[in-house]
MIDOSE-1310 file (N, C-alpha, C; in nm, 2 decimals, decimal comma, always signed):
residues 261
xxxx	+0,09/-0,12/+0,00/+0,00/+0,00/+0,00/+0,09/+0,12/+0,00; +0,07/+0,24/-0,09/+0,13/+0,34/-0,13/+0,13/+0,43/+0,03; +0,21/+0,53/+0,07/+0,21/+0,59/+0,19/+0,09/+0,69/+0,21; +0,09/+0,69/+0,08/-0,03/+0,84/+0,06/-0,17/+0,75/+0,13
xxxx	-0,21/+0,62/+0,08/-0,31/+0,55/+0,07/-0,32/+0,54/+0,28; -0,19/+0,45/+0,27/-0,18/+0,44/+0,46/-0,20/+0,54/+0,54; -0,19/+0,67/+0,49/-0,23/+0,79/+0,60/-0,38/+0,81/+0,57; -0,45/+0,78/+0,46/-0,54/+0,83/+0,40/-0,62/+0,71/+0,48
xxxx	-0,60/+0,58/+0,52/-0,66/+0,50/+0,60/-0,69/+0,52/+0,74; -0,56/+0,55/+0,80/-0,57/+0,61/+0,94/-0,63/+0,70/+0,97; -0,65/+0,84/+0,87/-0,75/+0,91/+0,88/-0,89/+0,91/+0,87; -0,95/+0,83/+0,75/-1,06/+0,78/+0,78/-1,15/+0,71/+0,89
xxxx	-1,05/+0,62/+0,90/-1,08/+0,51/+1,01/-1,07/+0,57/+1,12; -0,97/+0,71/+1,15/-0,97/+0,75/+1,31/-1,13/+0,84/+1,29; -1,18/+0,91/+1,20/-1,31/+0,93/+1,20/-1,39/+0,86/+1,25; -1,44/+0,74/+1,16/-1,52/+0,68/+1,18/-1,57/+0,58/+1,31
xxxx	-1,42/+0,57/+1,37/-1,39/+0,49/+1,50/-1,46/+0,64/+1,63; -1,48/+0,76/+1,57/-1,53/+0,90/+1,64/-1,65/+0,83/+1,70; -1,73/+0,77/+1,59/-1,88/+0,74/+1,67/-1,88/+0,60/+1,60; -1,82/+0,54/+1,62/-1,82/+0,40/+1,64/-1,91/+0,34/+1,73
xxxx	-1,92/+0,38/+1,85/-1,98/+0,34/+1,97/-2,10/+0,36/+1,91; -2,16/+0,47/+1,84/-2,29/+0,48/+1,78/-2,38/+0,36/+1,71; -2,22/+0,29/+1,63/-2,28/+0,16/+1,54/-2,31/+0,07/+1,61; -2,15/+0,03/+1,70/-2,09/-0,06/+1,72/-2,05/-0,12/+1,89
xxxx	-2,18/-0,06/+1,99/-2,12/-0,03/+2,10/-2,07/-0,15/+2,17; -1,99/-0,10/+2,36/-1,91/-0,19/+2,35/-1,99/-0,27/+2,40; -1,95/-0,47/+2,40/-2,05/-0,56/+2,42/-2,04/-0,57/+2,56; -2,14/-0,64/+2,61/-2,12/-0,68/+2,74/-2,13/-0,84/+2,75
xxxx	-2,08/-0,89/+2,85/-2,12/-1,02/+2,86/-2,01/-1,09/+2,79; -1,85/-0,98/+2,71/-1,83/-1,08/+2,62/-1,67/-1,14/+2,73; -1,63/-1,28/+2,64/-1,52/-1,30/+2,75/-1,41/-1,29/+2,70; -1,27/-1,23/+2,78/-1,16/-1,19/+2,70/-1,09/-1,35/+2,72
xxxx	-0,99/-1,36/+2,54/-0,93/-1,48/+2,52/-0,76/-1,40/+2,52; -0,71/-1,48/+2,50/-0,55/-1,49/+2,50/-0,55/-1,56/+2,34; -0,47/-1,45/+2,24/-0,46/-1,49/+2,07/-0,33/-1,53/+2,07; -0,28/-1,72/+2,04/-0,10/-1,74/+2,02/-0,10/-1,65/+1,87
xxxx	-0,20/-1,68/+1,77/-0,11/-1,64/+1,62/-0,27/-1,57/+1,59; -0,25/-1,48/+1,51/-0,33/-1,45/+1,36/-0,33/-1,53/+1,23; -0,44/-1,60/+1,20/-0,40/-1,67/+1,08/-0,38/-1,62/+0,96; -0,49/-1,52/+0,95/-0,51/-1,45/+0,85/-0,57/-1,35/+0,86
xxxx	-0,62/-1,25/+0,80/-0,68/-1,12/+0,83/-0,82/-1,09/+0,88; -0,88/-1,28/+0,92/-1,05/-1,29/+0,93/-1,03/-1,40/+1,03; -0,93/-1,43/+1,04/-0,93/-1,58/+1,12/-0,79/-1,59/+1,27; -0,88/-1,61/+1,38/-0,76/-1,63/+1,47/-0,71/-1,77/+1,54
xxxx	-0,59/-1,80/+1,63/-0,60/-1,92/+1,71/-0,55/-1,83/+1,82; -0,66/-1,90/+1,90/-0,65/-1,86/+2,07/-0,53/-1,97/+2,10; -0,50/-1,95/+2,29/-0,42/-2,00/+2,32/-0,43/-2,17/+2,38; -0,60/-2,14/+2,41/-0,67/-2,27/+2,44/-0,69/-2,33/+2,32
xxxx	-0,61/-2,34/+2,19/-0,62/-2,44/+2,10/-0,74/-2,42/+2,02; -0,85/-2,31/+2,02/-0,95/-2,26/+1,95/-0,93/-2,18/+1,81; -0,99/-2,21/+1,70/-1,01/-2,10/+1,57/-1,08/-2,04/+1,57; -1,05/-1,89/+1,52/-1,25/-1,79/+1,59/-1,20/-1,77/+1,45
xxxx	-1,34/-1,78/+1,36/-1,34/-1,70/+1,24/-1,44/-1,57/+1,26; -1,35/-1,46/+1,23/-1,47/-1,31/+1,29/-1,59/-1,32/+1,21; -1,71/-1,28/+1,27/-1,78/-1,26/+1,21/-1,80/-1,17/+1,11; -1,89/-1,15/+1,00/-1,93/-1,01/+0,92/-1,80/-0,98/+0,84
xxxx	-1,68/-1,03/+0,85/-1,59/-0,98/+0,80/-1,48/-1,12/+0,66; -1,49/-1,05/+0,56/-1,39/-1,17/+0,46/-1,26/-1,09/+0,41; -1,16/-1,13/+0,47/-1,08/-1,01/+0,40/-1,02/-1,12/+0,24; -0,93/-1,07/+0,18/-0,86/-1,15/+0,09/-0,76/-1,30/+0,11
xxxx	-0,76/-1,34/+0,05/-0,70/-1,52/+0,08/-0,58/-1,49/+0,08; -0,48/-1,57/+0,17/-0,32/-1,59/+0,14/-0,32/-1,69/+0,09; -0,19/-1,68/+0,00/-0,17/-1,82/-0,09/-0,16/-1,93/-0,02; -0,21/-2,05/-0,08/-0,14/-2,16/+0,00/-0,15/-2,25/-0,12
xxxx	-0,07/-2,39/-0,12/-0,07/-2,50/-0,23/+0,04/-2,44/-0,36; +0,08/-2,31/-0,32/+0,14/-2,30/-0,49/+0,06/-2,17/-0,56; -0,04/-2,16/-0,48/-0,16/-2,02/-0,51/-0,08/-1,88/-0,44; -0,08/-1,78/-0,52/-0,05/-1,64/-0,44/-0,09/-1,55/-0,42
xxxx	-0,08/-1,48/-0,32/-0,16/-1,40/-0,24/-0,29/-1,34/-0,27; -0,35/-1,28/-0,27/-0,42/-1,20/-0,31/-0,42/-1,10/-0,26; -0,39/-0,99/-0,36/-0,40/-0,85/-0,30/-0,43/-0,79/-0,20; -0,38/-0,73/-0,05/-0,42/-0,69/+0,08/-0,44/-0,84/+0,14
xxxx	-0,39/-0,91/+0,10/-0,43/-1,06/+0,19/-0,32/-1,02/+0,30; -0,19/-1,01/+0,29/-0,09/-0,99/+0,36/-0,15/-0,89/+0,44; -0,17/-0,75/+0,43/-0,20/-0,62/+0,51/-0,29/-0,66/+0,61; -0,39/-0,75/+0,53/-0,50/-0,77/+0,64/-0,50/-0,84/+0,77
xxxx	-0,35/-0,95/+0,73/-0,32/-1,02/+0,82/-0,24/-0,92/+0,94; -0,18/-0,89/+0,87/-0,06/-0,75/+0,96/-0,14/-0,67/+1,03; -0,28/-0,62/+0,96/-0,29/-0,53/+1,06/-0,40/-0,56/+1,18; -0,43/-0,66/+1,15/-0,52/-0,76/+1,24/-0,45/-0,80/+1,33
xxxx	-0,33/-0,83/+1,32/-0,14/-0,84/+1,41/-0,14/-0,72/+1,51; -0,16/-0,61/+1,41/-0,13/-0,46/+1,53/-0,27/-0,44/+1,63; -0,36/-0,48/+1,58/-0,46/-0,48/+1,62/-0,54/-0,56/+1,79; -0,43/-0,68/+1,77/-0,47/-0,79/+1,85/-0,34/-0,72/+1,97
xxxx	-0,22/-0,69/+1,89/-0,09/-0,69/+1,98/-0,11/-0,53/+2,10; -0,22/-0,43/+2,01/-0,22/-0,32/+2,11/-0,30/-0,35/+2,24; -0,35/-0,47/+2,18/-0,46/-0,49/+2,35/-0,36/-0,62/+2,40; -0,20/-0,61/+2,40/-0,15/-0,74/+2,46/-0,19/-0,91/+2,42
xxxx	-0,21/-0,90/+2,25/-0,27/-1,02/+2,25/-0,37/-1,03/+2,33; -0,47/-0,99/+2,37/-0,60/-1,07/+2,45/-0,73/-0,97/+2,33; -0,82/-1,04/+2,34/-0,94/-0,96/+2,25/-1,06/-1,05/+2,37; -1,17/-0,93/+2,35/-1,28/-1,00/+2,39/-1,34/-1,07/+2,30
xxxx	-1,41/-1,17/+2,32/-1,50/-1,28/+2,21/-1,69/-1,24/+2,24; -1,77/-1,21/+2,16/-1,87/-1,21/+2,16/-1,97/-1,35/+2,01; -2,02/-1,42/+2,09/-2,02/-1,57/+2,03/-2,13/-1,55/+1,95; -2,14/-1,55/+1,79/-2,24/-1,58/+1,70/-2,34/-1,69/+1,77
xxxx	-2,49/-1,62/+1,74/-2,62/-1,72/+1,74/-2,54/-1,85/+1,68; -2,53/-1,86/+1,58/-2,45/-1,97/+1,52/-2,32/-2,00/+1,56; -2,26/-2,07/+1,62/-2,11/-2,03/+1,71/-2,02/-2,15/+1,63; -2,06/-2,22/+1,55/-1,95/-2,33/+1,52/-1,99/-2,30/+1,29
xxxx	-1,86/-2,31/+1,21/-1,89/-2,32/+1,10/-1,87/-2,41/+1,09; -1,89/-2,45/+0,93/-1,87/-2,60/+0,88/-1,77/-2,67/+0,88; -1,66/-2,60/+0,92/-1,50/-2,65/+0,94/-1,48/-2,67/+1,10; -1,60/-2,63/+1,17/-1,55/-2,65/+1,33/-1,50/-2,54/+1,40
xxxx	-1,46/-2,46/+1,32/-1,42/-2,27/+1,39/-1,54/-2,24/+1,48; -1,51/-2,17/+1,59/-1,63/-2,06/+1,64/-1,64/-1,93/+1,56; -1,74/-1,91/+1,57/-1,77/-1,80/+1,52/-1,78/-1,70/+1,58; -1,75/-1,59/+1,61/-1,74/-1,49/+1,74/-1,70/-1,31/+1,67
xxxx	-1,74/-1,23/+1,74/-1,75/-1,07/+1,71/-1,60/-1,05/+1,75; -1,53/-0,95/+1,73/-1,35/-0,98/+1,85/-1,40/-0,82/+1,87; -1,34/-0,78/+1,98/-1,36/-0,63/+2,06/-1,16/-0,59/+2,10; -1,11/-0,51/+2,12/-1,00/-0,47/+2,14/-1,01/-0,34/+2,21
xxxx	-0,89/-0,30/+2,17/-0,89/-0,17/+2,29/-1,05/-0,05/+2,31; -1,06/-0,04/+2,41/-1,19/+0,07/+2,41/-1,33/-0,02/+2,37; -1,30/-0,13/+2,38/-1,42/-0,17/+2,34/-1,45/-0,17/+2,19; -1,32/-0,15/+2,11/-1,39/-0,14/+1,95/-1,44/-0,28/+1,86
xxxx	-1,50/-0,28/+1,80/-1,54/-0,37/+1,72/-1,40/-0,38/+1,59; -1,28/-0,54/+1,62/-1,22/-0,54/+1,55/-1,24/-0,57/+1,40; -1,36/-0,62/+1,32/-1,40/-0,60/+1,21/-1,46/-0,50/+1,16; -1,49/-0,41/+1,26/-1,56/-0,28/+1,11/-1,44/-0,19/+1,15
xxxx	-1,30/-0,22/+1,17/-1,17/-0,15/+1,22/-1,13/-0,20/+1,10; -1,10/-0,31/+1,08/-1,03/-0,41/+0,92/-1,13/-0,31/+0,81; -1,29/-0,30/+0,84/-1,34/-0,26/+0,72/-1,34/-0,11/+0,66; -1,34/-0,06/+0,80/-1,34/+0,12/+0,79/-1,20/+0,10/+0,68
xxxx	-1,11/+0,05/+0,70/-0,97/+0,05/+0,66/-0,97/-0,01/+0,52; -1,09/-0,03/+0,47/-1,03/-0,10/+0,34/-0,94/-0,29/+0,35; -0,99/-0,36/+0,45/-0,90/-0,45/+0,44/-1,00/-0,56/+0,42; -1,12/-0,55/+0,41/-1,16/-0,67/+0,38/-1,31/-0,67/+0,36
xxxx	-1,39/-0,72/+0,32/-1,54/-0,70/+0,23/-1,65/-0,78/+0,35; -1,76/-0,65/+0,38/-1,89/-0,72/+0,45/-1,94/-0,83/+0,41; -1,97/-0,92/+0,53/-2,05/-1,01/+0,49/-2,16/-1,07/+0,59; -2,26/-1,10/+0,51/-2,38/-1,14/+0,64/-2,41/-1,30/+0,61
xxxx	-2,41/-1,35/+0,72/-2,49/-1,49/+0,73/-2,58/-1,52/+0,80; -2,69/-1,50/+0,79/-2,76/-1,50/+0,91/-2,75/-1,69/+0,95; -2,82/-1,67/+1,08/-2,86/-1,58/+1,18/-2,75/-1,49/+1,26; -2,62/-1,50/+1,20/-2,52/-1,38/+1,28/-2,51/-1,26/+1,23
xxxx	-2,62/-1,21/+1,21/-2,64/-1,02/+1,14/-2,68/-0,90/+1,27; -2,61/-0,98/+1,37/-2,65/-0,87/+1,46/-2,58/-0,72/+1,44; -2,46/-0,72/+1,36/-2,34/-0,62/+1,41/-2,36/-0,56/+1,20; -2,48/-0,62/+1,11/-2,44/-0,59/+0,99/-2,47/-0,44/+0,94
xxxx	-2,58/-0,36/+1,06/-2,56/-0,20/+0,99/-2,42/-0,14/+1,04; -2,39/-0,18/+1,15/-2,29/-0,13/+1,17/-2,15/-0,17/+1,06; -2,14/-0,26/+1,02/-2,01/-0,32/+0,94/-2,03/-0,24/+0,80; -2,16/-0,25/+0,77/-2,18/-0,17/+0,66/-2,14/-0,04/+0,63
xxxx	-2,21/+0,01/+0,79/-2,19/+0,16/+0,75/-1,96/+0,19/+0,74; -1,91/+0,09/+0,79/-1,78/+0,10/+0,81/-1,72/+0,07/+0,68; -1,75/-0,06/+0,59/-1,70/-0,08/+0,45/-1,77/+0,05/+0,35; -1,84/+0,10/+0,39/-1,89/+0,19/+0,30/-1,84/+0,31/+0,27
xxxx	-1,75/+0,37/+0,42/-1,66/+0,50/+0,43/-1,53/+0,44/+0,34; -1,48/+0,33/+0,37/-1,36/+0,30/+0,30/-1,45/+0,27/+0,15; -1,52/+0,24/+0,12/-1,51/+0,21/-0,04/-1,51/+0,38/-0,09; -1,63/+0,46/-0,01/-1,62/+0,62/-0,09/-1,50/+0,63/-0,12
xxxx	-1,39/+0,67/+0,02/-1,24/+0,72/+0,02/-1,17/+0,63/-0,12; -1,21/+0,50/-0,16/-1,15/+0,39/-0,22/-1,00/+0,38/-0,13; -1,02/+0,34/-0,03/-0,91/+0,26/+0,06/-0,90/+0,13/+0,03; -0,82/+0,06/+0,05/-0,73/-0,05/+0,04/-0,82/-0,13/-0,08
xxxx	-0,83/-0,24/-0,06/-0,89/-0,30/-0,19/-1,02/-0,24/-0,28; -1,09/-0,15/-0,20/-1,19/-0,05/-0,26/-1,11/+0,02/-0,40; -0,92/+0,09/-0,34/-0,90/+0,15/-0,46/-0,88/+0,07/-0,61; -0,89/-0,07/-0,62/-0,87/-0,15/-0,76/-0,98/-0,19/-0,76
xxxx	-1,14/-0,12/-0,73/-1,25/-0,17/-0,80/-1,25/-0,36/-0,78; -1,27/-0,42/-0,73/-1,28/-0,53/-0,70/-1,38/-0,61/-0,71; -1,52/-0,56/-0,77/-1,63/-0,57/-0,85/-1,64/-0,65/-0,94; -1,63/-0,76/-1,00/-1,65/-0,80/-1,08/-1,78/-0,81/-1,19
xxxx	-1,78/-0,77/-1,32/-1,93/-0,79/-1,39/-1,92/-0,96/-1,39; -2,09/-0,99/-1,41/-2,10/-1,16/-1,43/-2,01/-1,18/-1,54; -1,92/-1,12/-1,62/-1,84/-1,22/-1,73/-1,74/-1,23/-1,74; -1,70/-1,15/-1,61/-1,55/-1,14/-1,57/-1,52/-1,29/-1,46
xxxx	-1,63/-1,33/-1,40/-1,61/-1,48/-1,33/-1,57/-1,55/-1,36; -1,42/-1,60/-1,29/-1,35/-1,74/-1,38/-1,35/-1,83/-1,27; -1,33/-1,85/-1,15/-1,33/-1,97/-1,08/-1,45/-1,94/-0,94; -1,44/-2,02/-0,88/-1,51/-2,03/-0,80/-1,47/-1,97/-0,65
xxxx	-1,55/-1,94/-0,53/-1,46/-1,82/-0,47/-1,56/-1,74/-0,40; -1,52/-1,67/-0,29/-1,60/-1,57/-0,28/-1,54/-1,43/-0,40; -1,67/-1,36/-0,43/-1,66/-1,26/-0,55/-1,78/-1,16/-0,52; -1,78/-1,03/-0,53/-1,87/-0,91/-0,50/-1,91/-0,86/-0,69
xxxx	-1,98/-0,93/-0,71/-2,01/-0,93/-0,85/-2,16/-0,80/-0,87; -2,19/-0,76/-0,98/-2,26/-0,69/-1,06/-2,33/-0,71/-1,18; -2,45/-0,70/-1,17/-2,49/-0,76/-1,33/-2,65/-0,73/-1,33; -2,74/-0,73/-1,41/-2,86/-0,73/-1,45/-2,92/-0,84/-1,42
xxxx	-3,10/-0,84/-1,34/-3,12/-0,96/-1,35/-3,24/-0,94/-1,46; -3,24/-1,07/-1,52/-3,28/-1,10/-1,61/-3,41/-1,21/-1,57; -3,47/-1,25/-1,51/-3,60/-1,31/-1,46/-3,52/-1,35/-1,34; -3,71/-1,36/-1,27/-3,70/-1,42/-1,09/-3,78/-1,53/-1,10
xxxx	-3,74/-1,65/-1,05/-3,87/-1,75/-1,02/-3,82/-1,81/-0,88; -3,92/-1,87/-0,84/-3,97/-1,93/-0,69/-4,02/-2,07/-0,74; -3,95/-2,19/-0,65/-4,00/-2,34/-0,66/-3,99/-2,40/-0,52; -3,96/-2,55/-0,52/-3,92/-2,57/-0,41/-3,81/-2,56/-0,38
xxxx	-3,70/-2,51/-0,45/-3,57/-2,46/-0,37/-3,54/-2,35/-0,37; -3,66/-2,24/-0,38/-3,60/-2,11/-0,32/-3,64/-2,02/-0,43; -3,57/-1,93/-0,41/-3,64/-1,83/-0,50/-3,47/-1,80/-0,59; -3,48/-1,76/-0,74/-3,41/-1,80/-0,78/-3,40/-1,65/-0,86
xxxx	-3,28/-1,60/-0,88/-3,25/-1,46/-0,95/-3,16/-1,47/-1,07; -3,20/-1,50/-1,18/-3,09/-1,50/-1,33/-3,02/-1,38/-1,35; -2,93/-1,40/-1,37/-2,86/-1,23/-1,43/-2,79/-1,29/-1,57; -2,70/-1,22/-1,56/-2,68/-1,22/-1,73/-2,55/-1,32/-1,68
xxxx	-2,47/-1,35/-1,84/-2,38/-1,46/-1,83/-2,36/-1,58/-1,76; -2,49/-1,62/-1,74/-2,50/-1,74/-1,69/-2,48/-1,79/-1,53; -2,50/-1,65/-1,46/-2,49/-1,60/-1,30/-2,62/-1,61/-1,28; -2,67/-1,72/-1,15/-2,76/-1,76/-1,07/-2,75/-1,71/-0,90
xxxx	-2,85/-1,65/-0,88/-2,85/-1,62/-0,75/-2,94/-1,68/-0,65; -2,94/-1,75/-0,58/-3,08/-1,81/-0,48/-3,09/-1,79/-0,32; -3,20/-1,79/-0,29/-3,22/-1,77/-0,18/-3,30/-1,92/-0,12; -3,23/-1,97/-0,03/-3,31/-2,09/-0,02/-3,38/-2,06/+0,09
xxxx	-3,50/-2,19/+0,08/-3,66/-2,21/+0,15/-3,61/-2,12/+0,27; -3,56/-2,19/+0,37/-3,52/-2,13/+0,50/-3,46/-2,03/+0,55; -3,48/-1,91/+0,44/-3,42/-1,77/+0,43/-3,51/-1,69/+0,37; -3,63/-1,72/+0,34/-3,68/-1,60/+0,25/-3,78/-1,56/+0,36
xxxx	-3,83/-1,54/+0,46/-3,85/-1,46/+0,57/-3,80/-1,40/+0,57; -3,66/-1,37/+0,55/-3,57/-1,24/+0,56/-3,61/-1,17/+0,42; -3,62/-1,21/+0,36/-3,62/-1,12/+0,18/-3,72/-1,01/+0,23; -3,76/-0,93/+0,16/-3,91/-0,89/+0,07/-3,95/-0,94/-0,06
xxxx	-4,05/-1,02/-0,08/-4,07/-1,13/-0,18/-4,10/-1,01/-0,33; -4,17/-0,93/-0,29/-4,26/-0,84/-0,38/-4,08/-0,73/-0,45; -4,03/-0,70/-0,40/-3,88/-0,63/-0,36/-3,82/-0,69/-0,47; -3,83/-0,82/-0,46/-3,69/-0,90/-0,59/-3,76/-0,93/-0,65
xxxx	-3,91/-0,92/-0,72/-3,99/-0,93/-0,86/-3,95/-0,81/-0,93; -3,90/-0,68/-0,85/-3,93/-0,60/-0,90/-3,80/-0,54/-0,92; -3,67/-0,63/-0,94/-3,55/-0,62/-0,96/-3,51/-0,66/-1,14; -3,61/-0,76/-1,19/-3,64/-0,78/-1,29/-3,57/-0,65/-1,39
xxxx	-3,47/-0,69/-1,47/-3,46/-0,56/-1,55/-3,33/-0,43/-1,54; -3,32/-0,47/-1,38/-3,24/-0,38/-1,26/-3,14/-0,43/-1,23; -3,00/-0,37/-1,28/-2,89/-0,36/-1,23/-2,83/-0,34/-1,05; -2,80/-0,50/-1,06/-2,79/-0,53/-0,86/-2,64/-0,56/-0,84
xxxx	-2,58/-0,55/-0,71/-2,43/-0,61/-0,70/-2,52/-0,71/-0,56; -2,44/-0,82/-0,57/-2,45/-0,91/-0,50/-2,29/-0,97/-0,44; -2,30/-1,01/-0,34/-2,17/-1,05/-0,30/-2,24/-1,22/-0,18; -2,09/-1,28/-0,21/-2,10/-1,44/-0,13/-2,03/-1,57/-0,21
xxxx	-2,02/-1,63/-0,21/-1,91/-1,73/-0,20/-1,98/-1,84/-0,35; -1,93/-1,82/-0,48/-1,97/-1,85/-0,59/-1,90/-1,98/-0,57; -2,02/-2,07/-0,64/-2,00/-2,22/-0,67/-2,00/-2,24/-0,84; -1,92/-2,33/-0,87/-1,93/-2,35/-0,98/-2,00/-2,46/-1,07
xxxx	-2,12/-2,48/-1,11/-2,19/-2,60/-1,10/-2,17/-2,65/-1,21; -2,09/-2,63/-1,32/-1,98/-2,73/-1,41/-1,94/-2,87/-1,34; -1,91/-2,83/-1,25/-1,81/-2,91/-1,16/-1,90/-3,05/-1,10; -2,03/-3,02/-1,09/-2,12/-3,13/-1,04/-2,18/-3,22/-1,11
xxxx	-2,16/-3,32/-1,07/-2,22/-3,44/-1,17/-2,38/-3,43/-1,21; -2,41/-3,37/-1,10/-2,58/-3,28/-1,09/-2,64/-3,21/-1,17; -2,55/-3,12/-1,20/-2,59/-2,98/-1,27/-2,69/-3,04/-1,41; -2,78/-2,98/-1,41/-2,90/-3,04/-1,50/-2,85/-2,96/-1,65
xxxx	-2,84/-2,96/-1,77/-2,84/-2,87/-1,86/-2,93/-2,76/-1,90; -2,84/-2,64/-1,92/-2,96/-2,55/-1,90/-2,95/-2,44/-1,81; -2,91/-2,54/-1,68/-2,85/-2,46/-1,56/-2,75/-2,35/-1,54; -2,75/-2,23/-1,48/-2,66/-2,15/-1,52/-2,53/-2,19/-1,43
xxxx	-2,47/-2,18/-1,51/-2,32/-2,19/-1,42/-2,23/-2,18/-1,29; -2,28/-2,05/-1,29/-2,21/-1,99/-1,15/-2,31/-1,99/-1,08; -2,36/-2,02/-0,96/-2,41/-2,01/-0,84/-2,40/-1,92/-0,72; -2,46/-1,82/-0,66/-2,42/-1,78/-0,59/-2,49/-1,72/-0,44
xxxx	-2,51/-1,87/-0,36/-2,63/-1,83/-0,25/-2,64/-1,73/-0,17; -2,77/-1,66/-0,20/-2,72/-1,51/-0,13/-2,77/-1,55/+0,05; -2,73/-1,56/+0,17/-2,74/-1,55/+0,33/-2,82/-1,47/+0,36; -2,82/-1,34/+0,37/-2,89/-1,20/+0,40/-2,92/-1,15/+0,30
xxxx	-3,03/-1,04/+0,28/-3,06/-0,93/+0,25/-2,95/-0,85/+0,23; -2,83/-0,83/+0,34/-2,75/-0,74/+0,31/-2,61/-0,80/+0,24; -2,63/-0,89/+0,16/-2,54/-0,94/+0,06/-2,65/-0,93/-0,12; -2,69/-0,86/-0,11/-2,78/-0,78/-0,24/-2,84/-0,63/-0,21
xxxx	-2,76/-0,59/-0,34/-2,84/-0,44/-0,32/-2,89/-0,43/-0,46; -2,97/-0,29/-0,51/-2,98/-0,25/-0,60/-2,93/-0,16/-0,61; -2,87/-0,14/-0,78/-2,79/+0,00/-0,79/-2,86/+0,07/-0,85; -2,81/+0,20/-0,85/-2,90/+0,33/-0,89/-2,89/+0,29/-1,09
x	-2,99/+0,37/-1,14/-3,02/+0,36/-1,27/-3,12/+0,26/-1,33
């Protein structure tokens, strides 16, 4: 990151950390842990042999296998490092409704000095992209309102546009994509959003209480960005012909928007 960009972060972020407590106040109830390592810029190991993957927060992948970095993957890790190390290694834990992922991590909020919420600190800063799963959306206006000052400013990965249109998708991944939807239908697996280039969006059975059902008919036509973890359904012995390619289950409401125009 250019030096101009690194002061231009610290200043934003010391803003927005001004009324942080407004978003983001401090938790109660939560319990302080002892961090041996940072794994990565989203992911920790406590000292009791625990992985907390933070909630709301995905920053970029480090390489592993022969794969390399991805842009701010490093920074995110670093500054998630400075972050953990000003409160002496210890962070408080605030435990997701949901507390275990599919890999066996807990899932948990991290708090540090003053009581700040250390993911919308990573996001104010440009270091890593909102994300909602429910049922852990307690903390998502606030993360929002935090990735949203760094994308204006275009801080850290905000400044290389990181958006992809549907035809720029090559592998599989999480991806904050853009595109037109082109018809909505509803079956038994959910309600189902076409966009263009062969980008499928769905919302399954057990999430559309959260939607507005009337809201995404009327997206029809309308230029949306969506973001969440694209599957590739080439790859499935399943995939029916026909089927659009990329997959991309949207969690929340606030992993779809509509854009202006």
């Amino acid at each position: 990151m250019k030096k101009a960009s690194l002061v231009g972060a610290f200043f934003v972020s010391a803003i927005w950390l001004a009324s942080a407590q407004a978003f983001c106040p401090a938790p109660t109830g939560a319990t302080e842990v002892v961090v041996r390592r940072v794994v990565d810029g989203d992911t920790l190991r406590l000292a009791d042999g625990r992985s907390v993957r933070l909630i709301g927060l995905n920053t970029p992948e480090l390489g592993r296998q022969g794969r390399s970095d991805e842009p701010f993957a490093v920074a995110a890790r670093r500054r998630l490092e400075a972050l953990v190390g000003a409160n002496d290694g210890r962070v408080a834990l605030v435990p997701g409704r949901d507390s275990k992922d599919r890999y066996g991590r807990s899932l948990a909020h991290a708090y540090g000095v003053g009581g700040r919420n250390l993911e919308a600190q990573m996001l104010a800063e440009g270091l890593g992209f909102q994300v909602a799963v429910a049922p852990n959306v307690g903390l998502a206006d606030c993360h929002r309102a935090a990735e949203r000052q760094a994308r204006e400013a275009r801080l850290g990965l905000w400044g290389r546009s990181p958006v992809l249109k549907t035809g720029q998708i090559k592998a599989s991944g999480f991806a904050v994509l853009s595109g037109r939807v082109n018809a909505v239908r509803r079956n038994r697996g959910g309600v189902w959003l076409q966009l263009e280039d062969s980008v499928v969006l769905r919302i399954a059975p057990n999430l559309l209480d959260r939607f507005d059902l009337a809201s995404l008919e009327r997206l029809v036509g309308r230029q949306v960005e969506a973001r969440g973890w694209v599957v590739d359904r080439s790859r499935r012995r399943s995939a029916e012909p026909g089927q659009g390619r990329w997959l991309l289950p949207l969690t929340d409401p606030a992993m779809l928007s509509r854009m202006p125009g």
